[in-house]
C-alpha positions as CSV (number, residue, x, y, z in Angstrom):
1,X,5.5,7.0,-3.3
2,X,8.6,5.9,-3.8
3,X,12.2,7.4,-2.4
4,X,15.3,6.9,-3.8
5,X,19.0,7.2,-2.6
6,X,20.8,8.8,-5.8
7,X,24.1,11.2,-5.7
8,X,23.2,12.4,-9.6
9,X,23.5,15.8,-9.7
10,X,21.7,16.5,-12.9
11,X,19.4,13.1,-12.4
12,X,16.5,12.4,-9.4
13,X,19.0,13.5,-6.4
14,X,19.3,12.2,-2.8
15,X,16.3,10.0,-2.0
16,X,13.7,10.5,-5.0
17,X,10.1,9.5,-5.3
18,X,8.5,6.4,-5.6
19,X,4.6,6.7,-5.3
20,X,2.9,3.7,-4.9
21,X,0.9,3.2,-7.9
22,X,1.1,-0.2,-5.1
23,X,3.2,-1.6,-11.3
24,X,4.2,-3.3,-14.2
25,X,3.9,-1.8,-17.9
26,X,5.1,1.8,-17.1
27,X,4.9,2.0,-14.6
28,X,2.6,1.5,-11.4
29,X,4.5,2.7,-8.3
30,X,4.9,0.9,-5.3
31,X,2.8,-1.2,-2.7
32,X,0.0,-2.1,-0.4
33,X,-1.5,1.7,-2.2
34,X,-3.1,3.4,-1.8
35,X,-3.8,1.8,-3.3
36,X,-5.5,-1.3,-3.8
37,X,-8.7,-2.4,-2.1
38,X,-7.6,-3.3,1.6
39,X,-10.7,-0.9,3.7
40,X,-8.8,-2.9,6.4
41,X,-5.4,-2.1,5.4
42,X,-2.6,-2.1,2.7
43,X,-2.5,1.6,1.0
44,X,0.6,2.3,3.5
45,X,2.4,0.0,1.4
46,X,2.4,2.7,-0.9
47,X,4.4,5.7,0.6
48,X,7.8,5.3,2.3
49,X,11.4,5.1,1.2
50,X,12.6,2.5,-0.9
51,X,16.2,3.1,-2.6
52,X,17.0,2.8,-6.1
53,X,20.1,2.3,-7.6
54,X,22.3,5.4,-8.9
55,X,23.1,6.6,-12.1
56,X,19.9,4.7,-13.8
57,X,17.2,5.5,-16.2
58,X,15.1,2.7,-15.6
59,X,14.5,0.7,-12.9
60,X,12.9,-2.7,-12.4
61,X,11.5,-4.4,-9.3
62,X,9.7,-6.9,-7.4
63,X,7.9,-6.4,-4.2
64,X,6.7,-8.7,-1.5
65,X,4.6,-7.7,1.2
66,X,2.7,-9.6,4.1
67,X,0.0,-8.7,6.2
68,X,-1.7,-11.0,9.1
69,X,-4.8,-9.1,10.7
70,X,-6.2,-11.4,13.5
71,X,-7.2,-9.0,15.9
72,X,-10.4,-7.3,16.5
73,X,-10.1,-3.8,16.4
74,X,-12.6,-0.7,17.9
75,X,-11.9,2.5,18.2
76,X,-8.4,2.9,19.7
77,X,-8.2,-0.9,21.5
78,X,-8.5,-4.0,21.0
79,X,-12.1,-5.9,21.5
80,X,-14.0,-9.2,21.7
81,X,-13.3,-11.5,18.6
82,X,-17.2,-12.2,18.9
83,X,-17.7,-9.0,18.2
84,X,-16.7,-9.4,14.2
85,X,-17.9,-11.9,11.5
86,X,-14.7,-12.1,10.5
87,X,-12.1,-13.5,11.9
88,X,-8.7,-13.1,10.3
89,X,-7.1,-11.8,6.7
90,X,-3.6,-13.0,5.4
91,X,-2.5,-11.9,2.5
92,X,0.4,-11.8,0.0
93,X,0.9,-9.3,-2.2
94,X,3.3,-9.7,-5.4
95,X,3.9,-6.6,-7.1
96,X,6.0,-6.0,-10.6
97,X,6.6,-2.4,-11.1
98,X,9.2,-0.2,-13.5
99,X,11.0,3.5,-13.0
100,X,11.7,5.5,-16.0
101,X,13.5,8.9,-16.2
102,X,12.3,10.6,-19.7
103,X,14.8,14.0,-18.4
104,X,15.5,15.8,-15.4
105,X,11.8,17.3,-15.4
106,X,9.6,14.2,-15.5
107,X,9.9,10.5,-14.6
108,X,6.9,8.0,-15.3
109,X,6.5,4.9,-12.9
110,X,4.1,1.9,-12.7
111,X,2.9,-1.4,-11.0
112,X,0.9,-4.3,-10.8
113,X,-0.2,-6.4,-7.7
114,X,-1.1,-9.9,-7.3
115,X,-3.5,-11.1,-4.3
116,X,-3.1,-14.2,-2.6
117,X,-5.4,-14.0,0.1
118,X,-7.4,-16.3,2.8
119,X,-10.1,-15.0,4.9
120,X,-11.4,-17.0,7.6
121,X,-15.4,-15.5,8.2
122,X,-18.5,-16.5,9.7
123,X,-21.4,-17.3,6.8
124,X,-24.3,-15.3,7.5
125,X,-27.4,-16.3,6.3
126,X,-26.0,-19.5,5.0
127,X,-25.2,-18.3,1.2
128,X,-21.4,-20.1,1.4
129,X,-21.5,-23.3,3.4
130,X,-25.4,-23.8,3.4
131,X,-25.3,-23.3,7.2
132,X,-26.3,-20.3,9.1
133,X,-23.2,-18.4,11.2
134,X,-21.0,-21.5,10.2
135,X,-17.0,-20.0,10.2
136,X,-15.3,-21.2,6.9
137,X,-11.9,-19.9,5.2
138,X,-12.2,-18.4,1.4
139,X,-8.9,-18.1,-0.8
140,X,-8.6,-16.0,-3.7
141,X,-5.2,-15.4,-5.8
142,X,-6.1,-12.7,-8.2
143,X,-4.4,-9.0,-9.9
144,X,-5.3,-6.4,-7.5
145,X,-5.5,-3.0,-9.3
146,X,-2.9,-1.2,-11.9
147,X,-1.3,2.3,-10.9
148,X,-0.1,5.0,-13.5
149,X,2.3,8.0,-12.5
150,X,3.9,10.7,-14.0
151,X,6.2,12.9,-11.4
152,X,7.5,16.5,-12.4
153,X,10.7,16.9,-10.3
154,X,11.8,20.3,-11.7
155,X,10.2,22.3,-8.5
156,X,13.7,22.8,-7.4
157,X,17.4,22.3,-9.5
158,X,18.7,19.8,-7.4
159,X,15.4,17.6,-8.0
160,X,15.0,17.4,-4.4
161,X,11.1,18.4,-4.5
162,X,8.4,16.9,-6.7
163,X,5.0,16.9,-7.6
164,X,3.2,13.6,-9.1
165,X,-0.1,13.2,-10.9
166,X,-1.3,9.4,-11.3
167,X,-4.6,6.6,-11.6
168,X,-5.4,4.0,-10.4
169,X,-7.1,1.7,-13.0
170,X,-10.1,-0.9,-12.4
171,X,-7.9,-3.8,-13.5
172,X,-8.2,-6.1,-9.9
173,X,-11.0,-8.4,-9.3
174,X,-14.1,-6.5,-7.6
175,X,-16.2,-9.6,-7.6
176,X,-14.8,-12.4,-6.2
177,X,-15.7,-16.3,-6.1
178,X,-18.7,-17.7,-5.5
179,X,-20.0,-20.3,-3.4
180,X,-22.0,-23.6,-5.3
181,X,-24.7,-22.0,-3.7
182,X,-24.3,-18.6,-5.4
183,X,-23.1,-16.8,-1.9
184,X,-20.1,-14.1,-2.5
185,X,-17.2,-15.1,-0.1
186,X,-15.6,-12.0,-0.1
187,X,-16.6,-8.5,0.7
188,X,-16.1,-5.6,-1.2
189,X,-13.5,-4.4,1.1
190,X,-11.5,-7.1,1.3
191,X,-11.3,-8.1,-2.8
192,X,-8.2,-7.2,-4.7
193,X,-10.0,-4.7,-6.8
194,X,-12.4,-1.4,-5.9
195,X,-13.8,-1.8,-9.4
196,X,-13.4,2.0,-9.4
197,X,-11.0,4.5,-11.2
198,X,-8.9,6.7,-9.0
199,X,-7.2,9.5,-8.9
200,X,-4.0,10.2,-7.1
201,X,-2.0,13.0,-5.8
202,X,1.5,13.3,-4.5
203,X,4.3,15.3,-3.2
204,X,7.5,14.7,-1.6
205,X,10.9,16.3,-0.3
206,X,14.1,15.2,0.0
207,X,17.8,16.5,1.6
208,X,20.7,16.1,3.2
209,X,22.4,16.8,6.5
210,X,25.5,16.5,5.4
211,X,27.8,17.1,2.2
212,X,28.6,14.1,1.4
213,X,25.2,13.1,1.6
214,X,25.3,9.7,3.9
215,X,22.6,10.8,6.2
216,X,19.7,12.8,5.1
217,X,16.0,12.9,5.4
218,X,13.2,12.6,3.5
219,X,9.0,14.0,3.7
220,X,6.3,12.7,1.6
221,X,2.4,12.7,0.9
222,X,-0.4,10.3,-1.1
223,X,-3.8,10.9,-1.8
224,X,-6.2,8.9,-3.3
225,X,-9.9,9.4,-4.4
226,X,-12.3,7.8,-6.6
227,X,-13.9,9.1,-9.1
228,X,-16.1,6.3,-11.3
229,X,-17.2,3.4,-9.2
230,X,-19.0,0.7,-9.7
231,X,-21.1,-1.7,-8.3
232,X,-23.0,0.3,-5.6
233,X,-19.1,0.4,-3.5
234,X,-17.1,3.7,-3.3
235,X,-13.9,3.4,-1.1
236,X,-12.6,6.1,1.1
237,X,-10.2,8.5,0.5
238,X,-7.2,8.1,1.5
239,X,-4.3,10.0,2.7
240,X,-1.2,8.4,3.4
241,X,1.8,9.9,4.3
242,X,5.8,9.5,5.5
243,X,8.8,11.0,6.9
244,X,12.5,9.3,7.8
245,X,15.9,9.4,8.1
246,X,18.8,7.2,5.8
247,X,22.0,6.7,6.6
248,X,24.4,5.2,4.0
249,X,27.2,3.7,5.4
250,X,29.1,2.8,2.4
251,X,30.5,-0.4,0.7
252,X,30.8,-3.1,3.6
253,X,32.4,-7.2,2.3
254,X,30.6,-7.9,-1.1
255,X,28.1,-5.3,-0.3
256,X,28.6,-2.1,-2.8
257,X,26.5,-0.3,-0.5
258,X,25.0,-0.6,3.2
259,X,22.0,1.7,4.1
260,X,19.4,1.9,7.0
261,X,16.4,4.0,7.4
262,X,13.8,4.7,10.1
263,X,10.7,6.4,9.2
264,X,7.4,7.2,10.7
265,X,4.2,6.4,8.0
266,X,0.6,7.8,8.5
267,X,-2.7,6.7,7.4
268,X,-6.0,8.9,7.2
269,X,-8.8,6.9,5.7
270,X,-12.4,7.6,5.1
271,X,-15.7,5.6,5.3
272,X,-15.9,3.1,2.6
273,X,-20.2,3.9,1.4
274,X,-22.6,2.0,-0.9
275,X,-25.2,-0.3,-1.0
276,X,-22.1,-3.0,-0.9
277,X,-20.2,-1.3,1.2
278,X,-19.7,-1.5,5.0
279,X,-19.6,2.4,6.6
280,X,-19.8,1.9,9.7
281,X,-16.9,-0.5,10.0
282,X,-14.7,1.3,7.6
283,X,-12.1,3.6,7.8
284,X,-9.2,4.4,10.0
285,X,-6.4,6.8,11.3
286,X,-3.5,5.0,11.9
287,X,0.6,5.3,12.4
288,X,3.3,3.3,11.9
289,X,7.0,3.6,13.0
290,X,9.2,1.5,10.4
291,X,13.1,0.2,10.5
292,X,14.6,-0.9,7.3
293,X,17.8,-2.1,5.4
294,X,19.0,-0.9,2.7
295,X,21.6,-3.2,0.3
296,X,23.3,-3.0,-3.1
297,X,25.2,-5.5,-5.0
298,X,26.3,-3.9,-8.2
299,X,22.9,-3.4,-10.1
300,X,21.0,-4.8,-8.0
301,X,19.4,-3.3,-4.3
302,X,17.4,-4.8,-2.1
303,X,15.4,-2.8,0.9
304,X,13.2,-4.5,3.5
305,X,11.4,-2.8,6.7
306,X,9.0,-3.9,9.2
307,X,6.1,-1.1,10.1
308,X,4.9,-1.7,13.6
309,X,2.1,0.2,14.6
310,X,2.3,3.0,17.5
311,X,-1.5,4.1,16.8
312,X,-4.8,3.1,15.5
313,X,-8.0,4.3,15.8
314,X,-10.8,2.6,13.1
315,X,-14.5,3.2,13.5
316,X,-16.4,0.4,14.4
317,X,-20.4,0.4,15.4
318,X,-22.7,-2.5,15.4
319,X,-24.8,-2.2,12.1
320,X,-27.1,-5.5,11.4
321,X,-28.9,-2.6,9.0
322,X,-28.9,-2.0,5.8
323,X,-25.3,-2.7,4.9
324,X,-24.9,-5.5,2.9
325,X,-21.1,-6.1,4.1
326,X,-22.3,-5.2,8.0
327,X,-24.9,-8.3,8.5
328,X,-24.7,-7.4,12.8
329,X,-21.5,-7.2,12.8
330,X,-18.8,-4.8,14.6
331,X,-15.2,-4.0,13.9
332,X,-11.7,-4.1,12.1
333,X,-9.4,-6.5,11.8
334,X,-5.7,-5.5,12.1
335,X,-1.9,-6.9,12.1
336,X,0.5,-6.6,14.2
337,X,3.4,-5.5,12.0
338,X,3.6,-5.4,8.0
339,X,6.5,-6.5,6.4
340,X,8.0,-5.7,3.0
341,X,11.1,-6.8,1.0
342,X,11.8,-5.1,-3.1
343,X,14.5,-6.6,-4.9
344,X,15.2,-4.0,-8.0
345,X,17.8,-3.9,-10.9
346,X,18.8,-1.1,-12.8
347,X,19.0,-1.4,-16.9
């Protein structure tokens, strides 16, 4: 979901929404949602507090966000490498998304993601390289999923609470490439596309601590379920969630505007399950503490944060079994920090 910085009174007020619908055509809102497939990580991309510019009906932007997981995660520390078949995940995402106001009730939003993604794994059974247990590195640049949202913000007459209703549409690649051999590089969990339709709640709350409005706050919530899957893989639910602070310190130089923000995001994911799936290595609780600028030069605003984990906890047990995705493996693999930057332009 997605916030915005706005002193309209009879438009989206202080810091309105922005759901991650991780957008393009309408509308699909923010990042890495909920949002796209990412077991091991990138649906926190879709809450938190990205400002748009004032006194706009429609908004367009263009959001890059990185993530580097190379460490081998169990429970609530870090463990052995050896431990997991895979070894690390960086990934890109590019994501094209567009704001519309219709009136002061309802506001549609919308995005698109691109993947560009390398995994570095070990090739069980020899389907990729030819040789068992050999490590090799897959790449795959592909459209992750497409997000739809309509958000009613006539709770309250200021606009400063709001309810949104959105989907999350199969668009993203849930297969992958395949070796000469006929071996699947990529599992499920880690493709830019579920191959399932979701469904996807949200809610958030903004206000002010003072008058004038330069520092306020800001609460919000996201959650994701699917509800036609395909391919014997259903991924969790997932509940993400944020709260913060912003602080706009006016026009500074060439700068129309100079903002910061500090917010706190939450994660609360369940076991991915399926024939293709990988339960017993999937799904996570995690929380993130997040510093970011906030900039605007005439119609144009660009915000950029850093989310550095505080907590993690992701379930991890050995399972050589009957998961297609497990093959004796044990584990998550998880960054470091996350990084984000959204250029936007109001029409």
């Amino acid at each position: 979901m997605r916030l915005q910085s706005s002193k309209r009174a009879s438009r989206i007020s202080s810091t309105v929404v922005k759901s991650a619908l991780f957008a393009s055509a309408l509308a699909v809102v923010l990042a890495p949602g909920s949002a796209d497939a990412c077991a091991c990580g990138c649906g926190i991309f879709d809450v938190g507090a990205q400002s748009l510019p004032e006194n706009t009906e429609l908004l367009a932007y263009f959001r890059y966000s990185y993530m580097n997981q190379n460490a081998n995660w169990e429970g609530t520390s870090k463990a052995p490498a050896i431990d997991n078949g895979d070894k690390w995940i960086n990934t890109s995402f590019y994501t094209v998304g567009a704001d519309y106001v219709l009136n002061d009730n309802w506001m549609v939003m919308g995005e698109l993601p691109v993947f560009a993604r390398q995994l570095e794994t070990t090739d069980n059974g020899g389907v990729v390289t030819g040789v068992n247990n050999e490590v090799y590195t897959g790449h795959l640049t592909d459209l992750g999923d497409a997000q739809l949202q309509a958000l009613y913000t006539g709770l309250s007459s200021d606009m400063s609470t709001g309810l949104g209703f959105g989907i999350k549409l199969p668009t993203g690649d849930y297969s992958g490439p395949y070796s000469a051999l006929g071996g699947q590089e990529f599992d499920r969990d880690s493709l830019p596309g579920t191959g399932s339709t979701d469904l996807i709640f949200s809610f958030y709350h903004t206000g002010a601590f003072t008058n004038d409005q330069t520092f306020g706050y800001f609460v919000q919530a996201r959650y994701q379920l699917a509800v036609l899957t395909r391919d014997s893989y259903r991924p969790g639910n997932e509940l993400d969630a944020a709260a913060g602070l912003n602080y706009d310190f006016g026009a500074a130089g060439f700068l129309d505007k100079v903002g910061v923000v500090l917010q706190t995001l939450g994660s609360y994911r369940e076991n991915d399950t399926g024939a293709n799936a990988d339960p017993l290595n999937s799904g996570y609780r995690r929380l993130f503490i997040a510093p970011g600028a906030d900039l605007q030069i005439r119609n144009f605003r660009i915000y950029t944060d850093v989310e550095l984990p505080v907590y993690q906890d992701t379930n991890a047990v050995w399972n050589g079994g009957p998961s297609v995705a497990a093959g004796g493996t044990k584990g998550q693999l998880v960054a470091s920090a996350l990084y984000k930057v959204e250029l936007s332009y109001a029409l």
